[in-house]
Every structure is written in structure tokens, then in C-alpha cells.
VEXNU-496165 format. One record per residue (C-alpha): residue in one letter; x, y, z. Coordinates in steps of 0.25 Angstrom, whole numbers, padded with zeros to 4 digits, always signed. Example, Ala and Ser with C-alpha at 12.3 -4.5 7.8 and 13.67 -1.06 7.14 Angstrom:
VEXNU-496165
A+0049-0018+0031
S+0055-0004+0029
end
This chain:
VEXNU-496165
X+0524+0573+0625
X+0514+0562+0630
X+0513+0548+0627
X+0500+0550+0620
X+0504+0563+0611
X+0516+0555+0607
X+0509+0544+0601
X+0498+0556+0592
X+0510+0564+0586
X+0506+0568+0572
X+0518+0562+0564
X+0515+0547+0572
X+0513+0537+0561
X+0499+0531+0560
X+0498+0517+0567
X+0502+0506+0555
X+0488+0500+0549
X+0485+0485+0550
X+0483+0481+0536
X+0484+0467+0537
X+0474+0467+0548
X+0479+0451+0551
X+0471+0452+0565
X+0457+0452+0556
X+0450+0441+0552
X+0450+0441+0535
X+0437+0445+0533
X+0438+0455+0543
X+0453+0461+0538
X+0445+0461+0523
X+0435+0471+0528
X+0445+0478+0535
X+0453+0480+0523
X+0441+0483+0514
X+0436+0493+0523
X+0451+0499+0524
X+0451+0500+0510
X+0437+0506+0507
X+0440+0516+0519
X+0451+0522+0511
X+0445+0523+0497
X+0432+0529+0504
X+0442+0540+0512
X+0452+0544+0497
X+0447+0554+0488
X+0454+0546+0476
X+0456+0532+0474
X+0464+0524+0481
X+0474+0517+0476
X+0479+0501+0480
X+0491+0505+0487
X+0483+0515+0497
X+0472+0503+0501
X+0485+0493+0502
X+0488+0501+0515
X+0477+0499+0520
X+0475+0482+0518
X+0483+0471+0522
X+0494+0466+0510
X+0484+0455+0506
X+0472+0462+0504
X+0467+0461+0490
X+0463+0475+0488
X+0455+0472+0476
X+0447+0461+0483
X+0445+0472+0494
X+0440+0484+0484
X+0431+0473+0478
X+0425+0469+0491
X+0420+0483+0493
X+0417+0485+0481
X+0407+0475+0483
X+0401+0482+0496
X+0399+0496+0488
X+0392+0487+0480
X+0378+0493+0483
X+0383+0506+0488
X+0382+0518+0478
X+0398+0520+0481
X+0408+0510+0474
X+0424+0507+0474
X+0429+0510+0459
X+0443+0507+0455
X+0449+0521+0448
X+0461+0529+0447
X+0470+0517+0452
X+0461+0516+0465
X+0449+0513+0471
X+0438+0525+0476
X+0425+0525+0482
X+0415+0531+0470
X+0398+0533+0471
X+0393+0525+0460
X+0389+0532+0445
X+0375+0529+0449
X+0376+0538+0459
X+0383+0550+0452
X+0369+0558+0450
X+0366+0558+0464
X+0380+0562+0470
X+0378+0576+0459
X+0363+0576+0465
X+0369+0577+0479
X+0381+0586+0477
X+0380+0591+0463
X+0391+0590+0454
X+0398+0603+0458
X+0400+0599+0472
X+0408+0588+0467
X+0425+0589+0470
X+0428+0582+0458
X+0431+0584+0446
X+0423+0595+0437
X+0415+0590+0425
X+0424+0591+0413
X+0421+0600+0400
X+0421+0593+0388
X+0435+0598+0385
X+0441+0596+0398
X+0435+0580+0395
X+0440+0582+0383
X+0456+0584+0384
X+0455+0575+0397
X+0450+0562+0388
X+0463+0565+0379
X+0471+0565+0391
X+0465+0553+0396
X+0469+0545+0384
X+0481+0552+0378
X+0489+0555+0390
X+0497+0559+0392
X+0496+0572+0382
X+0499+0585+0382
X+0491+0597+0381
X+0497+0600+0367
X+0493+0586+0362
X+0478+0588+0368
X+0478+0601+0360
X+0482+0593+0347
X+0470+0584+0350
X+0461+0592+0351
X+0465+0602+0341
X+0465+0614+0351
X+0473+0618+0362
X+0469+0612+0376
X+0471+0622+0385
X+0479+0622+0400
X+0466+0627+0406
X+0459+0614+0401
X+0471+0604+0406
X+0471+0612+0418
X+0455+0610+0422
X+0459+0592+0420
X+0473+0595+0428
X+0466+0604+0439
X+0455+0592+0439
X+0467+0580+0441
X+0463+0575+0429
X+0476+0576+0421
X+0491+0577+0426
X+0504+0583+0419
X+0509+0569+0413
X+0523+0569+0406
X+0529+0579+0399
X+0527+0577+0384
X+0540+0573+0374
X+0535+0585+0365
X+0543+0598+0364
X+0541+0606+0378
X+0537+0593+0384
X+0523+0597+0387
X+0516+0592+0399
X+0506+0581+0396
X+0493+0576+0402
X+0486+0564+0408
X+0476+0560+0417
X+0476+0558+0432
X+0472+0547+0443
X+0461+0559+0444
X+0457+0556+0430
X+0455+0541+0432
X+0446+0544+0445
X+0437+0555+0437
X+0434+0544+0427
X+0432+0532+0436
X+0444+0526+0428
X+0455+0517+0437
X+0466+0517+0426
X+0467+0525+0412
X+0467+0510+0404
X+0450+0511+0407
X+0449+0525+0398
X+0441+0519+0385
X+0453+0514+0375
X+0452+0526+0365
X+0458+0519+0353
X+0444+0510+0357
X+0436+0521+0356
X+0440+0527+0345
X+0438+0513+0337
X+0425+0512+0342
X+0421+0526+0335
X+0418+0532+0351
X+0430+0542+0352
X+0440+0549+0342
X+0447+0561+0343
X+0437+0568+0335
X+0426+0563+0346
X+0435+0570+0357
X+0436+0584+0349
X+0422+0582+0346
X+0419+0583+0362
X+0416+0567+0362
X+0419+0563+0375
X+0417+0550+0384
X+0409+0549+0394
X+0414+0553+0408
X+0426+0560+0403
X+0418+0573+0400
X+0409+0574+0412
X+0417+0567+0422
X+0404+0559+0426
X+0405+0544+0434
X+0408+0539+0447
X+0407+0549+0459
X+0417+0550+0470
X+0411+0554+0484
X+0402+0567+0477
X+0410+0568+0464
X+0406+0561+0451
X+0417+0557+0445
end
């Protein structure tokens, strides 16, 4: 074997990264690191998460400080950095959201289908109650939920299996996903409106829910679009 085909075999570790980059001048590391930073978001297909961008930057590198700083360059661009799902993701702006389905329509779109209203429907309960089994939604809604139903949300990464239930047979119960959070623009499940809130304020109750009352956002799945899906 040659000197130059031993130094290309396939299983040869990649060359270690300077993060720290101490040879650069401060303002000139900073923009390094903020354009490391936005490279990756702009390349994942879900959000990134703070321990994926630290390997990326030196050990003191503020990474709110960086997100910030490019959030202030996006500033008049119709694209912006949100925070969701425990990470950060590239997302065209709401504004935006009827031009995207003008260009590309709503069915050439690869993320998640438009929910029916009972589809919304048993996912809102999951949202708030999980986790809850399928039994329990049945009980809440006076009739059975089917598998086929919580197949269609579980097909959609929407919901997970959560732990198993203390109830006789020990059912499998149900909650929501990091999928769930990014669908909804949400970064953690304390920003879901406070339902004990809302039912004091006379907007949701139980009844409401049967009724087919049901939040905006969670039954057409309408917000922030993700390269040419709405979100």
C-alpha cells in the first residue's frame, strides 16, 4: 500500500477540530463560531440541541450570546432562529407561510398531515394529561378511541408508548414526543396554556373538548414553516 492510500483508508479518524481557534483575533474567532454554529442548524433537519453546537465552539463561547447575534442578522431576512423542542432550528417566518403553500402547495409538503378534528382532539388530551392510556381517553371522551386513531399520531411521531400503567394488565400509556414540541413551535411542554387557567377563564372545559372546541393550532397544525413545510 502507498504512502498516500494509507493516509485515505475509510476507518481513519477525521482530523480533530480547532475550537478554541486561539490563533484568531476575538472578533474574528466570534464569527467563526457564529458561522459554525448557524452552518449546522442550517444543515439538521430537527433542532439542534446545546451539546451538538458545543463541539463545534471553543469552551468559553457563550452560546446564547452567539444564537442572539444571528438572530439579529436574520433580522430582515423572511427566515429566523427559534428556540423549540430543546434546540434551536432555522424556520421561514408565519408571514411567509401562504407563499411557501403558493409555491409548492400544501401536499407536496413532508411534514406532518393536517389533523382531523378527532385526531386534534385525543392529541390535545395527551398533551395535557400524559401520560394516559388509551382506556382512560376512551373514559374521557365517552367512547372508545380506536388503535387506528393513536396509530395515525404514533405513525406521525407525535406520541410515544410512555410507561406502563399501575392499572390491572398494566396498559401501555401515551405522551408526546420532541416531534410534538417542533409541530407546535413549542421548546418545552411548561409553554402549553396552563389548563386549570383556562378553564377559570370560561375558554376550555371538558364539555368544550367533546363539543369539538379546539385551540387554535392544534387542529390544523397551521404556524411556522420549516424549509417548504408549514408547521
Amino acid at each position: 500500500m502507498s504512502e498516500a492510500s494509507a493516509r485515505h483508508k475509510p476507518n481513519d479518524q477525521p482530523a480533530l477540530l480547532d475550537t478554541e481557534l486561539d490563533h484568531l483575533p476575538p472578533e474574528l474567532r466570534w464569527r467563526e463560531w457564529m458561522g459554525r454554529v448557524e452552518a449546522v442548524i442550517f444543515a439538521a433537519n430537527e433542532p439542534v440541541t446545546r451539546s451538538v453546537l458545543a463541539r463545534v465552539v471553543g469552551t468559553n463561547c457563550n452560546l446564547e450570546l452567539i444564537i442572539d447575534d444571528i438572530r439579529a442578522e436574520l433580522a430582515g431576512r423572511p427566515y429566523e432562529l427559534v428556540s423549540v423542542a430543546g434546540g434551536w432550528q432555522h424556520r421561514t417566518k408565519k408571514a411567509f407561510g401562504d407563499i411557501i403553500h403558493a409555491a409548492f402547495g400544501r401536499a407536496s409538503g413532508q411534514g406532518t398531515k393536517e389533523l382531523s378534528q378527532s385526531e386534534a382532539l385525543v392529541l390535545m388530551c395527551i398533551a395535557y394529561f400524559q401520560p394516559i392510556t388509551r382506556g382512560e381517553l376512551s373514559s374521557f371522551f365517552g367512547k372508545e378511541v380506536s388503535r387506528d386513531l393513536i396509530g395515525v399520531l404514533r405513525a406521525q411521531d407525535l406520541i410515544a408508548s410512555g410507561p406502563r400503567s399501575p392499572q390491572p394488565g398494566a396498559p401501555y400509556t401515551y405522551v408526546t414526543t420532541k416531534t410534538f414540541l417542533s409541530h407546535f413551535g413549542l421548546d418545552t411542554l411548561r409553554q402549553l396554556p396552563d389548563f386549570e387557567a383556562l378553564e377559570d377563564a370560561g375558554l376550555l372545559s371538558k364539555e368544550k373538548l367533546l363539543a369539538g372546541d379546539i385551540p387554535v393550532g392544534l387542529a390544523s397544525g397551521e404556524g411556522d414553516v420549516v424549509g417548504d413545510q408549514v408547521l
